[in-house]
C-alpha positions in Angstrom: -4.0 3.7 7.9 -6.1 2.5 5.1 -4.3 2.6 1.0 -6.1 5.2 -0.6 -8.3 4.4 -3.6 -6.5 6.2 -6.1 -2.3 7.7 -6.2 -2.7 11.1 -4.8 -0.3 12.6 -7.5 -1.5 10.9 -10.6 -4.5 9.5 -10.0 -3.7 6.0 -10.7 -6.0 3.1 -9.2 -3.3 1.4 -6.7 -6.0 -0.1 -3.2 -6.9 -3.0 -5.2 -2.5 -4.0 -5.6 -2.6 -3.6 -2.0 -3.0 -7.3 -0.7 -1.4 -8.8 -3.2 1.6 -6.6 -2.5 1.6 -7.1 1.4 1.2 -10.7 0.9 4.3 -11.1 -1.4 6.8 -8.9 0.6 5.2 -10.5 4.4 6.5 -13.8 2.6 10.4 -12.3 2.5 10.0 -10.9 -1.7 12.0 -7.9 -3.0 9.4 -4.9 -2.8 10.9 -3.7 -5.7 10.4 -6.6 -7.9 6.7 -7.3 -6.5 5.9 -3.4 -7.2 7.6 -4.6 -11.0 4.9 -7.3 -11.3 2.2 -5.7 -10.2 2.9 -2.2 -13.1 3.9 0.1 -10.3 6.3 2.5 -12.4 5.6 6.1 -11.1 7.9 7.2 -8.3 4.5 8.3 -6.8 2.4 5.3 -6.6 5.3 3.6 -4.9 6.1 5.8 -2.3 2.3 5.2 -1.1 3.0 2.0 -1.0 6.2 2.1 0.9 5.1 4.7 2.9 1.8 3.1 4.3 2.2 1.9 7.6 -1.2 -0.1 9.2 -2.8 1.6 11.7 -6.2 0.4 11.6 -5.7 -2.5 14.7 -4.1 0.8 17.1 -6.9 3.2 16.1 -9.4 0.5 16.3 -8.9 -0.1 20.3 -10.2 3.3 21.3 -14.0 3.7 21.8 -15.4 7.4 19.9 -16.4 9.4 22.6 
């Protein structure tokens, strides 16, 4: 749904890479050379980022009851 603050295995500060990421690999880059450029070298922090998938425009349709 929403990148989490912080990598929940190390604890490395990786939401504010977000955009930039999803920007550069929307635009047809490598995902492996834009995690490169942006210091993303732990297994863990980029399996957050490959494993996010955007759910916030589904989850936002439904009213809370």
């Amino acid at each position: 749904m929403i990148i989490p603050v912080r990598c929940f295995s190390c604890g490395k500060p990786i939401a504010h890479l977000w955009e930039e990421f999803k920007e550069k690999t929307e635009k047809g880059a490598d995902a492996k050379k834009v995690m490169d450029e942006l210091g993303l070298e732990r297994y863990c922090c980029r399996g957050m980022f490959l494993g996010q998938v955007d759910l916030i425009d589904t989850i936002a349709q439904f009213k809370k009851a």
